[in-house]
SELUMGU-703056 format. One record per residue (C-alpha): x, y, z. Coordinates in steps of 0.001 Angstrom, whole numbers. Each point is the difference from the previous one (the first is absolute). Example, Ala and Ser with C-alpha at 12.3 -4.5 7.8 and 13.67 -1.06 7.14 Angstrom:
! SELUMGU-703056
         X         Y         Z
     12300     -4500      7800
      1370      3440      -660
END
This chain:
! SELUMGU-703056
         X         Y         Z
    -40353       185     47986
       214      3104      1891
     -2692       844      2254
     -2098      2953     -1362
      -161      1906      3595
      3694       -79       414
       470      1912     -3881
     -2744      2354       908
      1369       701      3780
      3273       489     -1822
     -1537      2610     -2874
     -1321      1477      2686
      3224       591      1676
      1304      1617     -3480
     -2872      2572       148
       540       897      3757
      3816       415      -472
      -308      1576     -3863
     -2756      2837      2164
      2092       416      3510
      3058       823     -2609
     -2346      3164     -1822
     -1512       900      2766
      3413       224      1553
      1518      1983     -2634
     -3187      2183      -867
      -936       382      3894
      3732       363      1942
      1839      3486       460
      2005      -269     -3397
      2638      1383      1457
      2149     -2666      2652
     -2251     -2653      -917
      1421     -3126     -1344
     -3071     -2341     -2210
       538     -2076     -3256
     -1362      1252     -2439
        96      -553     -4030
      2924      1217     -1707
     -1935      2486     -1746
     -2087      1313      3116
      3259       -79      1917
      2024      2472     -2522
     -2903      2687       127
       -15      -122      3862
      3501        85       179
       334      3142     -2513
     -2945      1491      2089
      1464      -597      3740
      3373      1315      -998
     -1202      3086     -1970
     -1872       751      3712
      2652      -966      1821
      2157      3118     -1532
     -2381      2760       890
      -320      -221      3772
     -3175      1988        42
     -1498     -2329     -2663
      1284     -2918      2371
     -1535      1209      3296
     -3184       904     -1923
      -485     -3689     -1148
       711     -1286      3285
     -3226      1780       695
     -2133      -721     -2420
     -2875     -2967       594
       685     -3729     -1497
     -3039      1013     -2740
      2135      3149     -1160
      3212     -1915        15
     -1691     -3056     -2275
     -1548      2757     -2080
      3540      1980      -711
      1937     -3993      -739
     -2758      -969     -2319
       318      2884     -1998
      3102      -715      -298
       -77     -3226      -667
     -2950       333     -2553
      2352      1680     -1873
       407     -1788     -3703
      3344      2043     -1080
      3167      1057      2370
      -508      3581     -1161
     -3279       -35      1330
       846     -1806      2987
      2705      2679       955
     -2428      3000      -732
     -1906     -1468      2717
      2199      -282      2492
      1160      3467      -366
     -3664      1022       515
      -206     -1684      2734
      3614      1072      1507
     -1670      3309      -882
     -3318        37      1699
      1660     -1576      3227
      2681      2743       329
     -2585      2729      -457
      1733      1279     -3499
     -3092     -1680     -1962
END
């Protein structure tokens, strides 16, 4: 029989590593960061950090944003229910950060 402490030590582990990996992708520079992420989560960041990466105003402009402006802009995206939707965001966002929106 396993020892109770030892499962709960090792749930809490789960949480601690399941929270430093969100916190990692909602709170790191999107762009240049490396952070596992769900597949899902991972697409919408990916289709946001290259769509900034191609306007170099809207690149330098994220690179100066603060971590609560960043998380804001990737959960938009990633609240996102359709890819439509998803991509009208990010163009609104490309947008505002190169000053055309």
């Amino acid at each position: 029989m396993k020892n109770p402490d030892s499962t709960n030590q090792t749930r809490e582990e789960l949480q601690r590593k399941v929270l430093a990996q969100r916190r990692g992708f909602l709170k790191g520079a999107l762009l240049g960061t490396a952070y596992v992420a769900p597949v899902a989560l991972s697409f919408a960041a990916a289709d946001l950090a290259r769509a900034i990466e191609r306007d170099a105003d809207a690149a330098a402009a994220w690179q100066e944003l603060r971590p609560s402006a960043k998380r804001e802009h990737v959960k938009a995206v990633v609240d996102a229910k359709k890819p439509e939707t998803r991509e009208r965001r990010i163009q609104k966002i490309v947008a505002a950060l190169s000053g055309r929106g």
